[in-house]
TORKOL-4160 file (C-alpha; in steps of 0.2 Angstrom, whole numbers, padded with zeros to 4 digits, m for minus):
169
<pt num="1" X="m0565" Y="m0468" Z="m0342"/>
<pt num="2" X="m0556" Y="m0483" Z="m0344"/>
<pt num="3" X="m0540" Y="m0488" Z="m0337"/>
<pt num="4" X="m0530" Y="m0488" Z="m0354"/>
<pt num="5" X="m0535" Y="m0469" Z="m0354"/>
<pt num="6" X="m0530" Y="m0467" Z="m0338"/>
<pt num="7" X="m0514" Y="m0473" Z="m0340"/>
<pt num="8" X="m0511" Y="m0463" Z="m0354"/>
<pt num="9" X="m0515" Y="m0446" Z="m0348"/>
<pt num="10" X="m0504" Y="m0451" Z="m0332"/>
<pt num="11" X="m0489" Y="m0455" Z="m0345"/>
<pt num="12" X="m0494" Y="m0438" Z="m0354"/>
<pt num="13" X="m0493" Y="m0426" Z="m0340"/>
<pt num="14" X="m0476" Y="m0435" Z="m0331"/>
<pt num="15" X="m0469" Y="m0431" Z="m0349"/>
<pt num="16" X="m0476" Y="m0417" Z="m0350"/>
<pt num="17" X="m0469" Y="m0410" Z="m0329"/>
<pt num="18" X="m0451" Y="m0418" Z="m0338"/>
<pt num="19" X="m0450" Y="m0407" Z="m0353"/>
<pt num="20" X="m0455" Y="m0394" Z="m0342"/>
<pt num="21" X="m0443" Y="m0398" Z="m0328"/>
<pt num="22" X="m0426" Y="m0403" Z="m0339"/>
<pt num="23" X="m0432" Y="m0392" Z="m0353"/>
<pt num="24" X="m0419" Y="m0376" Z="m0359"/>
<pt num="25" X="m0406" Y="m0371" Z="m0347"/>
<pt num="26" X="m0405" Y="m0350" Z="m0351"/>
<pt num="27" X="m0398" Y="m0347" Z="m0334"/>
<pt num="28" X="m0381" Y="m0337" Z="m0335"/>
<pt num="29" X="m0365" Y="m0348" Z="m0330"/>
<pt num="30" X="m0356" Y="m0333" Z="m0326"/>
<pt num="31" X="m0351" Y="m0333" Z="m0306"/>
<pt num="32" X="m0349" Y="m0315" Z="m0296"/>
<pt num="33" X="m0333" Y="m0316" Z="m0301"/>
<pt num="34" X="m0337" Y="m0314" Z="m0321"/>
<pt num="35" X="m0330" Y="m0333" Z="m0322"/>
<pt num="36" X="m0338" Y="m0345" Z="m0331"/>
<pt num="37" X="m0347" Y="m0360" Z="m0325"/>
<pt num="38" X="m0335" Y="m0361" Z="m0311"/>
<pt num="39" X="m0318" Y="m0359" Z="m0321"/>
<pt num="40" X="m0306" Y="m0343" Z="m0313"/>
<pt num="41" X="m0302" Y="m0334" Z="m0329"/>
<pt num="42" X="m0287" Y="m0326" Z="m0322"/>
<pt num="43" X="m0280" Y="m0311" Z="m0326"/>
<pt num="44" X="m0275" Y="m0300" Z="m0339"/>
<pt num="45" X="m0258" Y="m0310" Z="m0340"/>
<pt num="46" X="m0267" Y="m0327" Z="m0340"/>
<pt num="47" X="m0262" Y="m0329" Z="m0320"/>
<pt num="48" X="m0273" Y="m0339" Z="m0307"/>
<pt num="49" X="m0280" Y="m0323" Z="m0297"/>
<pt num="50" X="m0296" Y="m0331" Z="m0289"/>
<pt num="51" X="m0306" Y="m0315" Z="m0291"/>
<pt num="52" X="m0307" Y="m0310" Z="m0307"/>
<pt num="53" X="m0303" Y="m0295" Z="m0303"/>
<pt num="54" X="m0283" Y="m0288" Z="m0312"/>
<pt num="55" X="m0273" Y="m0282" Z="m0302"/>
<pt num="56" X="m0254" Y="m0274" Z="m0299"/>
<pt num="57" X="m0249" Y="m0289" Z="m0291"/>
<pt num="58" X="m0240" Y="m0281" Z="m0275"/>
<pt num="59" X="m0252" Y="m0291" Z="m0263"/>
<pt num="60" X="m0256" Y="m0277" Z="m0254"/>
<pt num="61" X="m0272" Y="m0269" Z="m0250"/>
<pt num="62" X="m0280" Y="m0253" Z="m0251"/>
<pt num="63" X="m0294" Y="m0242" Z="m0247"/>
<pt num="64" X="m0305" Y="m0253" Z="m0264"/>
<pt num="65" X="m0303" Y="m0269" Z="m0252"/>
<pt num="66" X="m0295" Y="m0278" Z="m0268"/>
<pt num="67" X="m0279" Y="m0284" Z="m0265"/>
<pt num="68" X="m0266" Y="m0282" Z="m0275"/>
<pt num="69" X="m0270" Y="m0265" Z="m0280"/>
<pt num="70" X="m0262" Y="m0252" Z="m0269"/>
<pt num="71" X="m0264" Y="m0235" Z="m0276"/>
<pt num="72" X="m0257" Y="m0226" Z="m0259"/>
<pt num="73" X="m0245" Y="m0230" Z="m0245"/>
<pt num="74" X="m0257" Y="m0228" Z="m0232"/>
<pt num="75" X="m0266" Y="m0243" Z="m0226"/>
<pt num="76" X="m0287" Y="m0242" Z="m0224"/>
<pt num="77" X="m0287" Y="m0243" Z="m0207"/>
<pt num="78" X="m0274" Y="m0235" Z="m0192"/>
<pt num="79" X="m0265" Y="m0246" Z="m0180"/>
<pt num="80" X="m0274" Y="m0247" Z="m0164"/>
<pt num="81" X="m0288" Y="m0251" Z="m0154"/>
<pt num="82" X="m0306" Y="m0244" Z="m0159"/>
<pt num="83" X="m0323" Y="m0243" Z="m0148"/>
<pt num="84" X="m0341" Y="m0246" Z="m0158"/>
<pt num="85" X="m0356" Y="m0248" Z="m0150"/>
<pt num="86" X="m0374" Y="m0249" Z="m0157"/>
<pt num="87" X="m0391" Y="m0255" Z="m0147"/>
<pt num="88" X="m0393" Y="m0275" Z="m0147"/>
<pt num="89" X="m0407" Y="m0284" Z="m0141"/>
<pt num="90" X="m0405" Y="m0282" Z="m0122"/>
<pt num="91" X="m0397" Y="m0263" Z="m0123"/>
<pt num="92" X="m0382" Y="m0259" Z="m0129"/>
<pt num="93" X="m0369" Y="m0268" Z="m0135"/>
<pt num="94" X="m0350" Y="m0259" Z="m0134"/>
<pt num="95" X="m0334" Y="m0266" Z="m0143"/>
<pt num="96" X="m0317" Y="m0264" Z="m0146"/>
<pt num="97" X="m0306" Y="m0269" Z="m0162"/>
<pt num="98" X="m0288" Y="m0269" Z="m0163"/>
<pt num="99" X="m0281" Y="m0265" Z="m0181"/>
<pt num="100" X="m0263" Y="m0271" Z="m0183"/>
<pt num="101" X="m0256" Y="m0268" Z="m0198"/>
<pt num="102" X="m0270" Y="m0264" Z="m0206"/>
<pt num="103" X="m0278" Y="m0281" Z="m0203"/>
<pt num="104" X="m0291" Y="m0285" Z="m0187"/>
<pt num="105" X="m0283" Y="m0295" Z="m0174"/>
<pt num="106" X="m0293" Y="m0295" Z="m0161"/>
<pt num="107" X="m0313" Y="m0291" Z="m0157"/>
<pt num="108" X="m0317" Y="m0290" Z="m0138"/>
<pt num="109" X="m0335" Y="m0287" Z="m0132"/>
<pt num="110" X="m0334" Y="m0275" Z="m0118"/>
<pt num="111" X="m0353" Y="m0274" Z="m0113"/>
<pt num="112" X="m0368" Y="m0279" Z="m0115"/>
<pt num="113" X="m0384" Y="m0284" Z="m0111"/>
<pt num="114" X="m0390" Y="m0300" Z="m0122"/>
<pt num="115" X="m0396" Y="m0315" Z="m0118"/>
<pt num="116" X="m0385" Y="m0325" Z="m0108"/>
<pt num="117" X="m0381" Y="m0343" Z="m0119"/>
<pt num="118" X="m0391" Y="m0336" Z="m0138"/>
<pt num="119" X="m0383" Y="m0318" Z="m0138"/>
<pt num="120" X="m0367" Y="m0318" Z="m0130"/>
<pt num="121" X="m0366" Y="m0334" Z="m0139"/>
<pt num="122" X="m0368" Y="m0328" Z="m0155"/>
<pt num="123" X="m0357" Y="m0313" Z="m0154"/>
<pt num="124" X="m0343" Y="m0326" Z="m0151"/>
<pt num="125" X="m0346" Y="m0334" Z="m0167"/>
<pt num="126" X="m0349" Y="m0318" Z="m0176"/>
<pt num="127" X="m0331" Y="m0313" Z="m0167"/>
<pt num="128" X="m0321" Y="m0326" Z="m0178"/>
<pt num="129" X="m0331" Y="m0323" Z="m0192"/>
<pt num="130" X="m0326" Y="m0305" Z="m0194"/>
<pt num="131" X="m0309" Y="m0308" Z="m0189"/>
<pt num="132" X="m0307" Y="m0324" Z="m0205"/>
<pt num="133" X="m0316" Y="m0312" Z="m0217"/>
<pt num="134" X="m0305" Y="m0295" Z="m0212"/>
<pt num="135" X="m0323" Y="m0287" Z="m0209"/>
<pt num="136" X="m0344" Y="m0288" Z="m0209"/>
<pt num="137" X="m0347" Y="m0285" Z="m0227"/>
<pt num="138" X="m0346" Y="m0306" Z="m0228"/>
<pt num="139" X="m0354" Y="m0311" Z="m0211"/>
<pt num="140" X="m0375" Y="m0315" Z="m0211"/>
<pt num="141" X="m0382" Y="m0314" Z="m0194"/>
<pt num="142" X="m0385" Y="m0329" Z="m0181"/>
<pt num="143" X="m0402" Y="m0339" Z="m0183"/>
<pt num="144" X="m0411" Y="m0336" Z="m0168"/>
<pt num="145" X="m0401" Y="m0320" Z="m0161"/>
<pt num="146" X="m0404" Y="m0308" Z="m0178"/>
<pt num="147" X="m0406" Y="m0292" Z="m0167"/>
<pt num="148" X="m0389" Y="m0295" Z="m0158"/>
<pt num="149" X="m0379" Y="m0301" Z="m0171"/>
<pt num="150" X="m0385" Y="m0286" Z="m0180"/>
<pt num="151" X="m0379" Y="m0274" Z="m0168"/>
<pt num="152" X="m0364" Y="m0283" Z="m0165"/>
<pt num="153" X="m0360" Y="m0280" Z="m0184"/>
<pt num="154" X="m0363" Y="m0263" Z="m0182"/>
<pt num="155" X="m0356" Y="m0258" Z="m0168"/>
<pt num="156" X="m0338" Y="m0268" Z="m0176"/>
<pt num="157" X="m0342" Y="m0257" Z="m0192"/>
<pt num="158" X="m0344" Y="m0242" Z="m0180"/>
<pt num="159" X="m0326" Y="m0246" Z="m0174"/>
<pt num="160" X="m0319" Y="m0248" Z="m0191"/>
<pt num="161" X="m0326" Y="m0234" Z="m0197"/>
<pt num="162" X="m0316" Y="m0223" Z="m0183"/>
<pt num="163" X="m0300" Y="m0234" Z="m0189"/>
<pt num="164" X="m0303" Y="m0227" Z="m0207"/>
<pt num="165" X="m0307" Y="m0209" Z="m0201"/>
<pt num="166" X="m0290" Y="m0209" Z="m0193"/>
<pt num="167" X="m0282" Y="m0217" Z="m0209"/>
<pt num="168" X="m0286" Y="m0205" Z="m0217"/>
<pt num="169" X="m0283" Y="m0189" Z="m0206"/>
């Protein structure tokens, strides 16, 4: 074959890897938050509302987690401080939660049996993480200490859960 030909068939099949590559874009622009490419839509009045979602605009929350769309006077969660375990890596892990006005102030681990600088470690970070996103729905596990930061999130849900149970008694 001679080098002309070569060359050719080499020009042909980077074209051909480009069309492919750059070729119709039908992926949906539309964000989790039903915007489009990016831009908040607002709500129903033409407001900023950074969700998506309309609401009553009373800034409270309720039991839906949207803010803004308080259907009760009761908060999710009862003031206090909750105990959650569940089993981590090293055995359990035990937790406490303190609800203040219906936000998480505060997670303290009271036990556990993880692995001194990766579990312990991690349950720190997780700590923060919970507290910034006002729960574990948000909140992926730690590279490298999966198994604890999974119980860790459990047993935090497992404190929650008692906060809501005695909301809602």
């Amino acid at each position: 074959m001679s080098r002309k030909k070569i060359i050719l068939i080499a020009l042909l099949l980077v074209g051909l890897l480009v069309f492919v590559a750059c070729g119709d874009d039908t992926t949906d622009d539309t964000d989790p938050n039903g915007d489009i490419n990016g831009e908040d839509l607002g709500d129903e009045n033409g407001e900023d509302d950074d969700n998506g979602v309309i609401d009553d605009d009373d800034d409270e929350d309720d039991d839906n987690g949207i803010i803004g769309d308080d259907d009760d006077e009761d908060g999710m969660y009862a003031d206090g401080t909750f105990t959650g375990t569940a089993d981590g890596y090293g055995g359990e892990i035990e937790v406490e939660v303190t609800i203040e006005d219906d936000e998480i102030t505060d997670i303290e681990v009271v036990s556990h049996d993880e692995t001194e600088g990766i579990g312990d470690d991690a349950m720190d970070e997780l700590k923060d993480r919970v507290i910034e996103e006002q729960g574990t729905e948000n909140v992926d596990a730690i590279s490298g200490a999966t198994v604890t930061s999974d119980a860790f999130l459990e047993a935090v849900d497992d404190a929650l859960d008692q906060a809501a149970d005695e909301a809602n008694d």
